[in-house]
N, C-alpha and C positions, 0 to 999 in steps of 0.2 A: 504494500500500500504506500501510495505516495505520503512523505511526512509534509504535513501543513508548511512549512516553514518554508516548504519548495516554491508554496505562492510567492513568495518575495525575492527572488532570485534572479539572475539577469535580463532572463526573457518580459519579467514584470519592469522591470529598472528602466530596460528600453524603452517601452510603451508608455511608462511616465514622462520619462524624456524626450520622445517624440511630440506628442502631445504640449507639452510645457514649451518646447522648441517651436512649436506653430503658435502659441497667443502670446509669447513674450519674446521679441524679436532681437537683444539683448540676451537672450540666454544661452549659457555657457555650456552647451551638452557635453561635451566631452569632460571639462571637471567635472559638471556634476555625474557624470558615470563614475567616472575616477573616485571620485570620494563616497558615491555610494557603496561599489562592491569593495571600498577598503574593508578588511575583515570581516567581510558579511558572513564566512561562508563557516565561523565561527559562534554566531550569533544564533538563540532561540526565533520563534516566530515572533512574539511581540517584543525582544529584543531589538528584531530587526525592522518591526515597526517605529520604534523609537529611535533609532540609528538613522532612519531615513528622515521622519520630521527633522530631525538634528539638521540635518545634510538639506531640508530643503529650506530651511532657514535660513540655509547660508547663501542658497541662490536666487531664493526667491524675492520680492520687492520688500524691504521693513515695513512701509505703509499698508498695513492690511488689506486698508480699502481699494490699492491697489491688486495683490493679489486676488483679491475677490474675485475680481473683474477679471483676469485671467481665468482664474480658475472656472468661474462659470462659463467661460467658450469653450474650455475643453469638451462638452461632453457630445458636441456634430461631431469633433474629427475624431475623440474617442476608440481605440484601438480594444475592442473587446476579449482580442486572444481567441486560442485554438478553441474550437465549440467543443473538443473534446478533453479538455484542461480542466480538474473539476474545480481547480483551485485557481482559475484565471480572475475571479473576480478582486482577488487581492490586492492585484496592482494599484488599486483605488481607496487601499486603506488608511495608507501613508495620506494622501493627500486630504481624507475628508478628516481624519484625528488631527492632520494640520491646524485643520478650524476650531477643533477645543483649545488645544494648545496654545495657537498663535490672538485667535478671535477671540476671547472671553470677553476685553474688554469692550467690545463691538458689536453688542449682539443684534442690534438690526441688520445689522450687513450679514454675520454670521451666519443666524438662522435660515434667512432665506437662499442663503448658499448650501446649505444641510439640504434644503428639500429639492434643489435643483441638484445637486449631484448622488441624493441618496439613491437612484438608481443605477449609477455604479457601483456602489457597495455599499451597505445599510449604517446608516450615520445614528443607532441606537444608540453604539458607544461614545460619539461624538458631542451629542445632543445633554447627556447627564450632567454634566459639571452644569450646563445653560441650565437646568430645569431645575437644580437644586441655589445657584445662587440666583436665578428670575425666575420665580415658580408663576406670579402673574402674570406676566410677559408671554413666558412660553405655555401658558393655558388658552393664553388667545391665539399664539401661531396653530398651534394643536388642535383647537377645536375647529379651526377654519381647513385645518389638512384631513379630519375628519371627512368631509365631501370634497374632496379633490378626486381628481378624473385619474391620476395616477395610482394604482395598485401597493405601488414601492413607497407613495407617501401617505398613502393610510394606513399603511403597514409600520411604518416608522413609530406615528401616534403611539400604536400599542405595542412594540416591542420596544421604542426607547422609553418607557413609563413603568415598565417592568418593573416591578420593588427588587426581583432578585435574578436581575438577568446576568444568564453566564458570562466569566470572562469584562463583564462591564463593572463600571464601582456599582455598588449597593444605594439605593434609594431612603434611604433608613424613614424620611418622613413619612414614604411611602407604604413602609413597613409596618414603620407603628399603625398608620393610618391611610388606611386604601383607597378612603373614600373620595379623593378626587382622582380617581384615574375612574370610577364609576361610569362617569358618564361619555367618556372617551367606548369605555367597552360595550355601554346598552347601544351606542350609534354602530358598532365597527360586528355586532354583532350577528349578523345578518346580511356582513357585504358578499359581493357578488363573487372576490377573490378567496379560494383556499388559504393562499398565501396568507392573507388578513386575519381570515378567521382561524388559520392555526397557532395566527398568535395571539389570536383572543384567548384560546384555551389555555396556550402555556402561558398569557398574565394573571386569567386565572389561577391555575395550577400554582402560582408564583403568593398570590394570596391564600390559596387554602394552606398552605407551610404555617402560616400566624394569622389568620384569621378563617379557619374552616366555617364556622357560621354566616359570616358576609358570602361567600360562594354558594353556600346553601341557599340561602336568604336569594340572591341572583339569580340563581338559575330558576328558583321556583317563583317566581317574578315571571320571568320569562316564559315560562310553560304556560303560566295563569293568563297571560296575554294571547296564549294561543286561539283562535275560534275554536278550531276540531284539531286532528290530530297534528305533532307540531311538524315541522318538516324534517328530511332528513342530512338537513346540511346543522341544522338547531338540534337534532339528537347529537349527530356527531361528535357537535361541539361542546357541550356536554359532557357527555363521555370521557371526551378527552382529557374536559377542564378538571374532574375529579376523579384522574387516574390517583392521584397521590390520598384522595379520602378514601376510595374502597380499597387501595391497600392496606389502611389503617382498620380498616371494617367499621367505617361510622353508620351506623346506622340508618342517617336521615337521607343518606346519597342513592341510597338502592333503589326508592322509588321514582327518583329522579330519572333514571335509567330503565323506567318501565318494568322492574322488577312489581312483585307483590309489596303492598305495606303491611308490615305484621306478619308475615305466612303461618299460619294451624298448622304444624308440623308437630311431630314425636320421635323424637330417635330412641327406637324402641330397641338397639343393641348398637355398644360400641367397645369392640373389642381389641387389644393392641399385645404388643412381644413386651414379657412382666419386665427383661431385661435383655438388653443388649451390647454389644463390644462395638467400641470404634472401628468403623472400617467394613460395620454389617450394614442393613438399612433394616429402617421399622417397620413392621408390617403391620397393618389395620384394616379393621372390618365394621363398615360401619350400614345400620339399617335402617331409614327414614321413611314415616309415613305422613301424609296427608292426611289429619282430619279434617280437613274442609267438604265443605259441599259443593264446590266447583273448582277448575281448575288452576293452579297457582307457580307462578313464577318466583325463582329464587335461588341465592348465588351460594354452594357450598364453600368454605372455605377449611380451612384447620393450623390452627398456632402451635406452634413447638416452642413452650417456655423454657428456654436452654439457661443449666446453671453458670452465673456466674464466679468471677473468682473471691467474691465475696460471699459466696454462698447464697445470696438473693438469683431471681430469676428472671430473664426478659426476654419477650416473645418475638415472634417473629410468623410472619402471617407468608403463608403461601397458599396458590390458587390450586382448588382441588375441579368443581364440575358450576356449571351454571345447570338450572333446571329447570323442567318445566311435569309438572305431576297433578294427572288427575284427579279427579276426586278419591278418596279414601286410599288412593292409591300407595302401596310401599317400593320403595326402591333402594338396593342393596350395592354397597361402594366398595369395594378392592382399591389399596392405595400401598405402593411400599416406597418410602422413603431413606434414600443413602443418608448416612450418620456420616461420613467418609471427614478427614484434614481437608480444609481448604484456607486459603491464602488470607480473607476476611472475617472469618472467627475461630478463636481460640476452644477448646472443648473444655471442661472441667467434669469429674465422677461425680455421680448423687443423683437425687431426685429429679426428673423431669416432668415435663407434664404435656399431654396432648388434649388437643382442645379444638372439637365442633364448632366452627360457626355460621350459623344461617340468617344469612344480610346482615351479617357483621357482628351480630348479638352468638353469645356461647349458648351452645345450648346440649354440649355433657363434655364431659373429660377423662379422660384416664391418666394415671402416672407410668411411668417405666423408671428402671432406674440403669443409668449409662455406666458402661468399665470403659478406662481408656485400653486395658491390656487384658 
């Protein structure tokens, strides 16, 4: 696999310097090659982002508002690179984190150079330092990029507003308090681009980490506005937005998900291995009935509370069957699970414990007790 850091590397170098060489007629393309691949070839990926703002610092105009204006004619002659480079969009990173760096103090000129080139490469990370030291400011460029005719600047809206977007600094206002990114997601949520709405989910996703009941609270907003049934770009997104609460098995997200509320279930036998050695897996037998009177949807799960080295216990949820059962109907689960060393948790001997749950809620358990040897 290509390593990331390959986006930044000659063939990207040129294509900035090409580019930069056609709106700045003054400009020095051969230093600046010269001084960009000095030691690049030593440098991380955002090392080498930062080694390049450095470098175009040095070429570019001091007066912002000059380069502005360069930089905004770049993107007619624009050099996109090989369609088959997954990481061609890179070349464009260096120059839009330029604008955090260089532009803080400027943020009218700034901003509106974010949304003109954020279709070269997504100016999320750019835009954060703007949003945290003018949060008024940039809630009006934001909400008017909201209905913009561009894909890549509604898409900016909510992924650079992320409270906890990768790789980007941390929104901490946002964090504590999500509720102005609110209205940016009830507009963006229903655009016409995947693109938009897959980062509606993951801003969601990004608030249910510290605020799971605002997500809850939103989505179910959003259903209640449905006439009949909601559509399935509105399931999707959904779904996605509270991948991180049903692995937690909250409760209030299952119906969200069209799952049943409450399912009439009995797990009428759950049986598992009394003990086992590192390196076996657990076997379990598990057998669930419907007592309802009509047919019910509902998500099995099962937690393995593995002991600590404290001797205390902490669970860990994985996905066993989604279901769907008749009235009165039973139905019987076969499940073995490898105990095996892995790289991400430590083992300790003692008590453990396994544990049913249907839509998140436990609903029986059994102990085993684990040998390392």
């Amino acid at each position: 696999m290509e390593l990331m850091k390959n986006g930044l590397a000659k063939p990207a170098i040129l294509r900035i310097s090409s580019a930069l060489t056609q709106v700045l007629p003054q400009f020095n393309e051969n230093a600046f090659i010269d001084n960009c691949l000095d030691n690049i070839e030593s440098l991380e990926l955002k090392e080498r982002v930062n080694h390049l703002i450095v470098v175009l610092h040095q070429h570019l105009p001091q007066d912002f508002s000059l380069t502005a204006q360069a930089l905004a004619n770049i993107v007619p002659i624009w050099d996109f690179g090989d369609p088959d480079d997954a990481l061609r969009s890179f070349a464009a990173w260096p120059l839009i984190d330029y604008i955090a760096e260089h532009g803080i103090e400027c943020p009218e000129i700034a901003l509106p150079l974010m949304k003109t080139l954020t279709a070269l490469f997504s100016a999320e990370f750019a835009i954060r330092p703007f949003i945290l030291k003018y949060p008024e400011l940039c809630h009006q460029y934001l909400t008017q990029w909201c209905q913009d005719d561009d894909h890549h600047v509604r898409r900016l809206v909510s992924e650079g507003t992320r409270p906890r977007l990768p790789w980007g600094i941390q929104l901490k206002p946002f964090v504590k308090d999500p509720t102005p990114t609110k209205i940016y997601l009830d507009t963006l949520k229903d655009d016409t681009s995947l693109y938009v709405r897959r980062s509606v989910a993951n801003h969601l996703n990004d608030i249910a980490k510290d605020h799971p009941d605002v997500v809850i609270n939103m989505c179910q907003h959003w259903l209640s506005q449905c006439d009949n049934k909601p559509t399935d770009e509105l399931q999707w997104l959904i779904k996605h937005a509270t991948r991180t609460l049903v692995k937690k098995g909250m409760p209030e997200v299952f119906p969200l998900l069209g799952y049943t509320n409450k399912p009439k279930i009995k797990v009428e036998m759950l049986r598992c291995d009394a003990k086992i050695t590192l390196g076996d897996a657990l076997s379990f037998t598990l057998e669930i009935k419907s007592t309802a009177a009509k047919k019910q949807r509902f998500v099995i799960d099962y937690a393995i509370h593995f002991v600590k080295a404290n001797g205390a216990t902490s669970a860990k949820v994985f996905k066993l069957k989604n279901v769907e059962l008749a009235a009165k109907q039973t139905l019987v689960i076969e499940k073995s699970h490898p105990i095996k060393p892995i790289s991400t948790r430590k083992y300790y001997p003692g008590k453990h414990v396994l544990e049913i749950l249907v839509n998140g809620e436990c609903k029986a358990s059994q102990s085993f007790v684990l040998h390392l040897d």
